[in-house]
C-alpha positions in Angstrom: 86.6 126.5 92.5 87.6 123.0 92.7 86.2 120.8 95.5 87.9 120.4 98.6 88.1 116.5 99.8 87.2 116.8 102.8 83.4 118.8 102.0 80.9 116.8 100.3 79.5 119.1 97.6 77.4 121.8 96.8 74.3 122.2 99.7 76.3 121.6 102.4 76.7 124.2 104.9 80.8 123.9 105.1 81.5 123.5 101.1 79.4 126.3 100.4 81.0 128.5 103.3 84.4 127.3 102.2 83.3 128.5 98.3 81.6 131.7 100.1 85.1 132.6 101.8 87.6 132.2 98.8 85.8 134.1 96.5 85.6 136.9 99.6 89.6 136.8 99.2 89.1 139.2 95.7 87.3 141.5 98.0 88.1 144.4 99.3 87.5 144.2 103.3 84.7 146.8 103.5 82.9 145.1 101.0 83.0 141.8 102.8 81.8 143.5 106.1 78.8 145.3 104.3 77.6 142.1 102.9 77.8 140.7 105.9 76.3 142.8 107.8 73.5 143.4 105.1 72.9 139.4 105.0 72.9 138.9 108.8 70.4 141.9 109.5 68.2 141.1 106.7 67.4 137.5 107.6 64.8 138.4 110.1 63.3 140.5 107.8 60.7 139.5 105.0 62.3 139.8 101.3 61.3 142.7 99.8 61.9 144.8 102.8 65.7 143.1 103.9 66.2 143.8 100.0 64.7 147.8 100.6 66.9 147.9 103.7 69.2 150.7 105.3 72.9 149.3 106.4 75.1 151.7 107.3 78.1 149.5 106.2 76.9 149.2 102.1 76.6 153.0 102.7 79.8 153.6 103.7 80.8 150.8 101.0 79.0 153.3 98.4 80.7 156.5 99.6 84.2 154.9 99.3 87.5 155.2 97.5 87.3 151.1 96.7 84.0 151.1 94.8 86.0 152.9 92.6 89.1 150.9 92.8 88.0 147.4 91.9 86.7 148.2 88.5 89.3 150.0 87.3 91.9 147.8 88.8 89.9 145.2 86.4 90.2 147.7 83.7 93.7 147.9 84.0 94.4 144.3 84.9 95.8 144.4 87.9 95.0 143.3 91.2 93.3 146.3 93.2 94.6 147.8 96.1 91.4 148.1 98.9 91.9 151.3 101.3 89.3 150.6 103.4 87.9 154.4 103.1 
């Protein structure tokens, strides 16, 4: 990813963020929400337990039809097609 102008680089809270959320576009939307949700509950927690952790969302992201979908959509390159389920 090229640098956007108006960020300063790499450390900064908005660049990274801005980095963060285009490489979240190739997604699919559970997946986004699990890591989020994984990443927001875990920061209170020491390391190896946040890392140990139970989030229903990366369960639900396991269980799904689109942990299937985006490797074989690489397989067959072409751009997958998230359901969400």
């Amino acid at each position: 990813m090229t640098r956007p102008a108006a960020l300063p680089g790499p450390g900064n809270v908005g660049y990274d963020s801005a980095c963060i959320a285009a490489s979240s576009s190739f997604c699919s939307p559970l997946s986004v929400r699990a890591s989020k949700q994984a990443a927001l509950q875990g920061l209170a927690k020491p390391l190896a337990e946040a890392m140990a952790g139970d989030y229903p969302l990366v369960q639900k992201l396991w269980r799904s039809e689109d942990v299937v979908e985006g490797p074989r959509a690489f397989a067959e390159k072409r751009k997958p097609v998230w359901k969400g389920r």
